[in-house]
C-alpha positions as CSV (number, residue, x, y, z in Angstrom):
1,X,9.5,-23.1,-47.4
2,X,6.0,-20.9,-47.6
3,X,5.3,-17.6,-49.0
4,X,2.8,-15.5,-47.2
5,X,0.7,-13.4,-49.2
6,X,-3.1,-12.5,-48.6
7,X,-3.5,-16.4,-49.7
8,X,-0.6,-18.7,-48.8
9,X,1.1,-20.0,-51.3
10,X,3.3,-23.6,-50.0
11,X,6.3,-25.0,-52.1
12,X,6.7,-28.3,-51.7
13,X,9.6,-29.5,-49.0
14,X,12.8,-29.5,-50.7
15,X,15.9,-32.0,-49.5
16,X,19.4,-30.6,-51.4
17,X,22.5,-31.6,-50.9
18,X,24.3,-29.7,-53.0
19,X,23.9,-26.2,-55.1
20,X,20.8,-27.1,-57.2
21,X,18.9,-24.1,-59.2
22,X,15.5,-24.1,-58.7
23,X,14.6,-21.8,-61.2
24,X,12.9,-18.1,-60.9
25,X,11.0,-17.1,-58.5
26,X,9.1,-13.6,-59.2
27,X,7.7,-11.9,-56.6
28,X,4.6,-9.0,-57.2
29,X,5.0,-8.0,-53.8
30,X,6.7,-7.4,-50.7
31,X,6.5,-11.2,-49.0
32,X,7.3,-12.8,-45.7
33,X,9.4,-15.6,-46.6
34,X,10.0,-18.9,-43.8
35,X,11.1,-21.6,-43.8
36,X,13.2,-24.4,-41.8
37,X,16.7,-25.8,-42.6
38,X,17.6,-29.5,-41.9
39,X,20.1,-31.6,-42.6
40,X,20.0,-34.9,-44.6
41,X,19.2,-36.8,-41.0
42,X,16.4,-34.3,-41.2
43,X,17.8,-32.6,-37.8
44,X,17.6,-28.1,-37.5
45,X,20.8,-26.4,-38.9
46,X,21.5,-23.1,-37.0
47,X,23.1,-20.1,-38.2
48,X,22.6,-21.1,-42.4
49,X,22.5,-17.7,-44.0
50,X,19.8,-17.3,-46.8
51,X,20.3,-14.4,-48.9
52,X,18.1,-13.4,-52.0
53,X,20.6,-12.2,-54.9
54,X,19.0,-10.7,-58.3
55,X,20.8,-12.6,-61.0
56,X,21.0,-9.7,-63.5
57,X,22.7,-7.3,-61.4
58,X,23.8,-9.2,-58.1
59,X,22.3,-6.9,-55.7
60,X,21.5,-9.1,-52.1
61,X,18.4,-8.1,-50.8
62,X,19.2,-6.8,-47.7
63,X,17.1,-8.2,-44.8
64,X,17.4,-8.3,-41.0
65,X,17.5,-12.0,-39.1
66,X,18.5,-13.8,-42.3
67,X,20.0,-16.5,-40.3
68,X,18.5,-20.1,-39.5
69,X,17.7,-20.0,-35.6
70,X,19.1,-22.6,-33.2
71,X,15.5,-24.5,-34.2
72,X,16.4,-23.8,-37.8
73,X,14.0,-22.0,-38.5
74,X,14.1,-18.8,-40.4
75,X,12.0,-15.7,-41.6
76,X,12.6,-12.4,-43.5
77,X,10.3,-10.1,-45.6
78,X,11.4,-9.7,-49.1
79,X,10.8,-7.0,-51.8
80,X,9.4,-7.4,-55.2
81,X,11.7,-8.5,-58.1
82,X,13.1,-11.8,-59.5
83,X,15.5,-13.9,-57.0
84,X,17.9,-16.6,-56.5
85,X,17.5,-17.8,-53.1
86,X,20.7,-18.9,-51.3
87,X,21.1,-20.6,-48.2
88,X,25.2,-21.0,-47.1
């Protein structure tokens, strides 16, 4: 997963297999965020959903094309705020 912002900012590649919390993750401005989804055989999984949800007051960002692609792959601009990032 990479955050686009005038600099880009990478997170390291991340392999879960189950719900894991990976902390906060504050934003300061609107971002592009992308990023590709694989499965444990490291393989694209279409159609995952990723949703950012503020914790406090469970409002989903809402976001157009928040759906992996048939290459896994997925982007969506997100606002500023505090998130958790979900991917069902």
């Amino acid at each position: 997963m990479s955050f686009k912002l005038f600099h880009p900012l990478a997170v390291p590649d991340l392999s879960l297999t189950a719900d894991t919390d990976l902390g906060d993750l504050v934003l300061s401005g609107s971002v592009i965020v992308d990023g590709l989804v694989t499965d444990s055989l490291a393989a694209p999984v279409p159609l995952v959903r990723v949703s950012f949800r503020d914790g406090a007051t469970g409002h989903v960002q809402p976001s157009v094309g928040a759906r992996s692609d048939a290459a896994g792959l997925y982007s969506l601009e997100v606002e500023p705020g505090t998130w958790d990032v979900e991917f069902v």
